[in-house]
VMD Tcl script that draws the C-alpha trace (Angstrom):
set ca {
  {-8.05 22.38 -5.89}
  {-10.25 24.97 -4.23}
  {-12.81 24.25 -1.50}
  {-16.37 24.96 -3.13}
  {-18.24 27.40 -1.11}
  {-21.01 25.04 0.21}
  {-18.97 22.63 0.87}
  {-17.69 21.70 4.85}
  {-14.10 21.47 5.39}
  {-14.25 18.01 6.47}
  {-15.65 16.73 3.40}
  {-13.65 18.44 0.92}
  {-10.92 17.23 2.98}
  {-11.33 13.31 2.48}
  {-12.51 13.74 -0.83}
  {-9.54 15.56 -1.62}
  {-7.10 13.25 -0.01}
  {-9.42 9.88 -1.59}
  {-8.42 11.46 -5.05}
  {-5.06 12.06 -4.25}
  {-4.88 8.40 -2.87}
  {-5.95 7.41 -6.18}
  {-3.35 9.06 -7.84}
  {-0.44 7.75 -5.76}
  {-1.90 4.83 -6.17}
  {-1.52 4.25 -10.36}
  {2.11 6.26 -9.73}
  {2.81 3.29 -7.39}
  {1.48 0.50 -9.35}
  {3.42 2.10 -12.52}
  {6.84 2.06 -10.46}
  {6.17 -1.12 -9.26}
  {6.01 -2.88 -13.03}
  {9.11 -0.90 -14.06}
  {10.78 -2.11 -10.94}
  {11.14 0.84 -9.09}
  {10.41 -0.50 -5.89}
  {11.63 2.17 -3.53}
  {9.69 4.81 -5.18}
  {6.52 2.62 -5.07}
  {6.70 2.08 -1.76}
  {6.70 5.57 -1.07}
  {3.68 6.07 -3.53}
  {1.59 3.35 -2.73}
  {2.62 3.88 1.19}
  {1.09 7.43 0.76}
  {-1.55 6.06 -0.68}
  {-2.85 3.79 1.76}
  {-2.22 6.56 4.39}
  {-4.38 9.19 2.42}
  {-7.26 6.99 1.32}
  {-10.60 6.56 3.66}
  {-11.01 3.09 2.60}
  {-7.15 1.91 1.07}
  {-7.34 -0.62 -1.73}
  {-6.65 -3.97 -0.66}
  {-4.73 -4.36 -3.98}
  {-2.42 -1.58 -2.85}
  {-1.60 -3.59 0.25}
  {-0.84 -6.02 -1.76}
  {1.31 -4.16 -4.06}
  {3.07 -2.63 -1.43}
  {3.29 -5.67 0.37}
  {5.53 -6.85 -2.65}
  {7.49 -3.97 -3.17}
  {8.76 -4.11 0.15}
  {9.53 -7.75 -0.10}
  {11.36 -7.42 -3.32}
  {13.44 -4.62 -1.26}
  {13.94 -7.13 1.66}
  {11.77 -4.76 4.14}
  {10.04 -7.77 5.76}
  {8.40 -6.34 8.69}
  {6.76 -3.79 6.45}
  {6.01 -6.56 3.72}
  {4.17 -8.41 6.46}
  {2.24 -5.24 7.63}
  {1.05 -4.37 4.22}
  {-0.17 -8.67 3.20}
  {-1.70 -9.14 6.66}
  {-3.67 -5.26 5.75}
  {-4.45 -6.80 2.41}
  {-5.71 -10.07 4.18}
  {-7.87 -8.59 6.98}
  {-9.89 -6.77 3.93}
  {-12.93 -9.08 2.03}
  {-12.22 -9.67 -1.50}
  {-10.19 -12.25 -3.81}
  {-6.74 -11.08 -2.81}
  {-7.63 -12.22 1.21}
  {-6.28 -15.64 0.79}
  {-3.50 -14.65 -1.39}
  {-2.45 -12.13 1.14}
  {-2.42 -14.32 3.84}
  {-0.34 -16.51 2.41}
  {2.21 -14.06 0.93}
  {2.34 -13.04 4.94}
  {3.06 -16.67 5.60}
  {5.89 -17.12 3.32}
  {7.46 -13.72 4.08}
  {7.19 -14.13 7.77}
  {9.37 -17.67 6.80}
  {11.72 -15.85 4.55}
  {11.96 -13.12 7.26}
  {13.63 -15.44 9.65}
  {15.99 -16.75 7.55}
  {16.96 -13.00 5.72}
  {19.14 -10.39 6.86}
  {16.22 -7.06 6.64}
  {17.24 -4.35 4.91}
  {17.48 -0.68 6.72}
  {15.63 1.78 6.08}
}
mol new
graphics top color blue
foreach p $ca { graphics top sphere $p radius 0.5 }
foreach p [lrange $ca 0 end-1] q [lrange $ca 1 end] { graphics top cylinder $p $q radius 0.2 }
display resetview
């Protein structure tokens, strides 16, 4: 993608990284539903990371994938992210951090 002429660096930056966080984001998503939860972490963890304003529902994605791969610290991270953001998933999220936080200290967390 090349920088129009009139445009600042700064702002062609976040756009640029906002539609790359969009992309990483459906990439995620579609690993995530084919159960391909390592490689949606790493999607949907780059696209929190590269978005202005991350998708609550990628939290909460992520938060998922990561349980499903027993990473329960980063599980936790990514529901209580989803919860602290307004919207439908809030309560959800909080209680996904709940259960996880239970399952955490009864579970053996897999390394990294």
């Amino acid at each position: 993608m090349q920088k129009p002429v009139e445009m600042n660096d700064a702002v062609f930056t976040k756009i640029k990284n906002d539609k790359l966080a969009q992309c990483r984001s459906g990439m995620g998503t579609s690993y995530f539903k084919t159960g391909k939860y390592e490689e949606a972490i790493i999607e949907l963890g780059q696209a929190v990371r590269l978005d202005s304003v991350p998708d609550p529902v990628d939290y909460y994605v992520l938060g998922l994938a990561n349980d499903r791969t027993s990473h329960f610290t980063d599980a936790i991270t990514a529901f209580d992210k989803c919860a602290a953001a307004p919207g439908q998933l809030q309560a959800n999220c909080k209680s996904l951090s709940a259960e996880t936080k239970k399952k955490a200290a009864n579970s053996l967390e897999a390394p990294r």
